[in-house]
ROBA-928648 format. One line per 2 residues: number of its first residue (from 1); their letters; for each residue x, z, y of C-alpha. Coordinates in steps of 0.5 Angstrom, whole numbers, plus 2048, in hexadecimal, padded with zeros to 3 digits. Each point is the difference from the previous one (the first is absolute). Layout:
NUM> a> X,Z,Y; ...
! end
This chain:
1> xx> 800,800,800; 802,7FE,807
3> xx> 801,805,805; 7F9,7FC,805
5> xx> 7FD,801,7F9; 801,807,7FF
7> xx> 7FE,802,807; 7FA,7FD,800
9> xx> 7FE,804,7FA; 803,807,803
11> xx> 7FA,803,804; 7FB,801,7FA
13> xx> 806,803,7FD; 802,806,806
15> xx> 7FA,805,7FF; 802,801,7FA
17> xx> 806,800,802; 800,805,805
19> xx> 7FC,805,7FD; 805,800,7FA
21> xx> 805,802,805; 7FB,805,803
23> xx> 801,802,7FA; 808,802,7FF
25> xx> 800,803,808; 7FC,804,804
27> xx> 803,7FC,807; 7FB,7FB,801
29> xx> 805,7FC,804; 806,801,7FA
31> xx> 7FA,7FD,7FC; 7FF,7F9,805
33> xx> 808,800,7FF; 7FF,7FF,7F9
35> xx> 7FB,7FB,800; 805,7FC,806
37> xx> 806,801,7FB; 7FB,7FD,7FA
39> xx> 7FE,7FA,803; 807,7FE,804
41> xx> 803,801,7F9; 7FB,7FD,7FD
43> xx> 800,7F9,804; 808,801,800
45> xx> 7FF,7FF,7F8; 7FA,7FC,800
47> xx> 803,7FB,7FB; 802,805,7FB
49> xx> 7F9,801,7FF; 7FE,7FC,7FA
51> xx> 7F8,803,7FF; 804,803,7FA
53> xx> 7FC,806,803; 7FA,801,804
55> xx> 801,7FF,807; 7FE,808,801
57> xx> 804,802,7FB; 806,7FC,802
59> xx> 800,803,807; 7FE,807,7FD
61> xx> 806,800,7FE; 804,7FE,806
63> xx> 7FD,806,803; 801,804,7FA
65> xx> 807,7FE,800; 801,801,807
67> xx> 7FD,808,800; 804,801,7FA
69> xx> 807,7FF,804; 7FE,803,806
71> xx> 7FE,807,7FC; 807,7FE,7FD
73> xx> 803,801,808; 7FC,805,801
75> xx> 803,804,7F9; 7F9,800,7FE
77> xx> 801,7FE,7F9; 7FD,800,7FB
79> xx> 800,806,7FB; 7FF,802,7F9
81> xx> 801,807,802; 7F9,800,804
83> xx> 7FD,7FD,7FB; 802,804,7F9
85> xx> 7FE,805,804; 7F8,7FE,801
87> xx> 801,7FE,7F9; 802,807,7FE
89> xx> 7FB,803,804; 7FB,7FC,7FD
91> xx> 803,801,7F9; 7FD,808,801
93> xx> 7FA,801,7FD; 7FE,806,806
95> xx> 802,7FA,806; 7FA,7FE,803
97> xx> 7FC,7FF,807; 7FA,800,804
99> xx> 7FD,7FA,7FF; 7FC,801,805
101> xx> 805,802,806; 804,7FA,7FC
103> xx> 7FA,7FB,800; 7FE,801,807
105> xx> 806,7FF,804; 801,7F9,7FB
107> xx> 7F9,7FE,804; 804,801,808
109> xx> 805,7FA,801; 805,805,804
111> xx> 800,805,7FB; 802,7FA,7FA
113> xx> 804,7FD,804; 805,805,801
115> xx> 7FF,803,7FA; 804,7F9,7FD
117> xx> 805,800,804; 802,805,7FD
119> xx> 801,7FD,7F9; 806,7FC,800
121> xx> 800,7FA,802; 800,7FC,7F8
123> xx> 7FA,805,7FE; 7FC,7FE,807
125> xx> 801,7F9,7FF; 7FD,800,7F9
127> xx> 7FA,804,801; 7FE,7FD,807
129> xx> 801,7F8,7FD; 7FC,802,7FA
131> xx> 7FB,805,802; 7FF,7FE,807
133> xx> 802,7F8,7FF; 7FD,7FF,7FA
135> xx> 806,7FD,7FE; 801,800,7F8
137> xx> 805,803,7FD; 805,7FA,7FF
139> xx> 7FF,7FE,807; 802,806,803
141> xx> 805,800,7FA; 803,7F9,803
143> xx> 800,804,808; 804,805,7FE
145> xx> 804,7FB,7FB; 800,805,7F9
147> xx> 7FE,800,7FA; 7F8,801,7FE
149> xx> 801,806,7FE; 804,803,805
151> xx> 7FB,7FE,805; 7FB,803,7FC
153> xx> 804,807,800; 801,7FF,807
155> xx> 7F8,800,801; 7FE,806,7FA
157> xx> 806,804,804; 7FE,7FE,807
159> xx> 7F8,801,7FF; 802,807,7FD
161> xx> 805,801,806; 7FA,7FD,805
163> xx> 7FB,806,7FE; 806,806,800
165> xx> 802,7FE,806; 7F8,800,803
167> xx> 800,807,7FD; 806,803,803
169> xx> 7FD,7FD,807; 7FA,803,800
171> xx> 805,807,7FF; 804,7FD,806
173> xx> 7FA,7FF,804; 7FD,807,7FE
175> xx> 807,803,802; 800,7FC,807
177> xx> 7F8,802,802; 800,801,807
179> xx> 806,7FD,802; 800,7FA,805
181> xx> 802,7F9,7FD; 802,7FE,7F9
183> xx> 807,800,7FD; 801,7F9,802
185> xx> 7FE,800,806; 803,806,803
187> xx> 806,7FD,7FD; 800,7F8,803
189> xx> 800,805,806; 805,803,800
191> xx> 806,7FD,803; 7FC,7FE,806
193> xx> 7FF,808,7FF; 808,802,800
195> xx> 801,7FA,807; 7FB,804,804
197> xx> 7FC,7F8,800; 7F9,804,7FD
199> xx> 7FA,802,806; 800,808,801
201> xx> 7F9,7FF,7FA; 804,7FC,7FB
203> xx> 806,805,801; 7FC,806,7FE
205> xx> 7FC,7FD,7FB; 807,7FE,7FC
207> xx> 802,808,803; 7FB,803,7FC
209> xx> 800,7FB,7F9; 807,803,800
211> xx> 7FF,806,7FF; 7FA,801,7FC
213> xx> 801,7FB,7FB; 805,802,7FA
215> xx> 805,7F9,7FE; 801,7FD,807
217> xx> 804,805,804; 806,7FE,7FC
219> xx> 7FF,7F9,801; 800,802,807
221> xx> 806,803,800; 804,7FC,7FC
223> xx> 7FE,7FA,804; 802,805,807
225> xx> 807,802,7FC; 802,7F9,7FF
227> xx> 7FE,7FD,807; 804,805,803
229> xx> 806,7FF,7FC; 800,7F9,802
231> xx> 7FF,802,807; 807,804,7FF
233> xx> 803,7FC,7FC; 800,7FA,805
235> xx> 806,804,804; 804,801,7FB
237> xx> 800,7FA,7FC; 806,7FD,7FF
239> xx> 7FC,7F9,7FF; 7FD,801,807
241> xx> 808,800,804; 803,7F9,801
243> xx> 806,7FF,7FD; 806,7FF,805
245> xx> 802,7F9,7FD; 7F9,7FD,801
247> xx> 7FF,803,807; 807,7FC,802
249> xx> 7FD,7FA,7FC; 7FA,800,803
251> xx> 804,801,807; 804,7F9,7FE
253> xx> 7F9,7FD,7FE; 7FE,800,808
255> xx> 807,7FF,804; 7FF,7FA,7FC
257> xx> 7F9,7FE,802; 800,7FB,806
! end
């Protein structure tokens, strides 16, 4: 397929598209930067694409592809560790959860969402392709360029990791009843907090999540920690002096411009 034929056909495919990556990140722009770097890869490949798959599927993959080397950036790997460990827990006889809680915050969209950004990122993407997408197990297989078993793993893994998760949610927002913003908001806020670019209101807000709300206050002080370092490091790194040779070399450079 040539790229003009391939562009024609691109539209119908970005709602899908864009709600997979809605998906994989609860940053709305992050997620229309996934799409914009799909489509762009997509046209650049275009001859690539022979219709051995389907179109959706070949471009489900190109986003898959691109999420999982982003969470690789970011050290957000993908681990057994976390998954052997649900596994475990579902293994218990004496482990289970309040189906109600759990199925009530399936129902709210915010709630979901933020509850799969927690799995990682190989068990997100089986359960959103297949449950949410409808895609079968050998196209989601195909996205995420395994085997069918393995993908079918990742799917019973991700599905029983999607439910724990809800469950610890209902926990977390039990824990934070009556404390001004969610966890994700407080802290999309917070470097603006620490430049003293927030409105009086806004401060306050972050102020107060801060100190009643039980895992962001190290998050807080880590980030704090290192912006000062960073700070303090700008006058005694040796990088940041100009050594003697270059200034003489830059020097020469403009004695010789007319």
């Amino acid at each position: 397929m040539d790229a003009d034929e391939l562009a024609g056909s691109l539209a119908r495919e970005v709602p899908g598209l864009l709600r997979y990556a809605r998906s994989l990140t609860r940053d709305p722009a992050h997620a229309e930067d996934l799409v914009q770097d799909t489509l762009t890869r997509a046209l650049e490949r275009a001859a690539g694409f022979r219709g051995d798959s389907s179109l959706t599927t070949w471009l489900h993959r190109i986003l898959h592809n691109l999420a999982v080397d982003e969470s690789r950036r970011h050290r957000e790997v993908v681990s057994e560790d976390v998954a052997d460990e649900v596994e475990r827990r579902w293994h218990q006889d004496s482990y289970t959860v309040d189906a109600t809680e759990v199925a009530a915050r399936a129902e709210t969209r915010a709630d979901l969402l933020e509850a799969l950004t927690h799995l990682p990122v190989g068990y997100r993407t089986a359960v959103v392709l297949h449950d949410a997408e409808g895609m079968t197990m050998r196209e989601v297989a195909e996205v995420q360029g395994v085997g069918l078993p393995a993908a079918k793993q990742r799917l019973r893994r991700g599905r029983m990791m999607l439910v724990s998760e809800l469950a610890r949610g209902h926990d977390r927002r039990e824990a934070l009843k009556g404390v001004p913003l969610r966890c994700w908001e407080a802290r999309r806020q917070v470097s603006d907090y620490i430049d003293g670019e927030l409105d009086l209101d806004s401060s306050r807000r972050v102020e107060v999540h801060l100190e009643r709300c039980p895992t962001c206050p190290p998050l807080y002080a880590a980030l704090v920690a290192t912006t000062e370092a960073l700070h303090g490091a700008s006058g005694r790194d040796p990088d940041t002096v100009v050594p003697p040779a270059l200034v003489q070399r830059l020097h020469d450079l403009g004695a010789r411009r007319p």
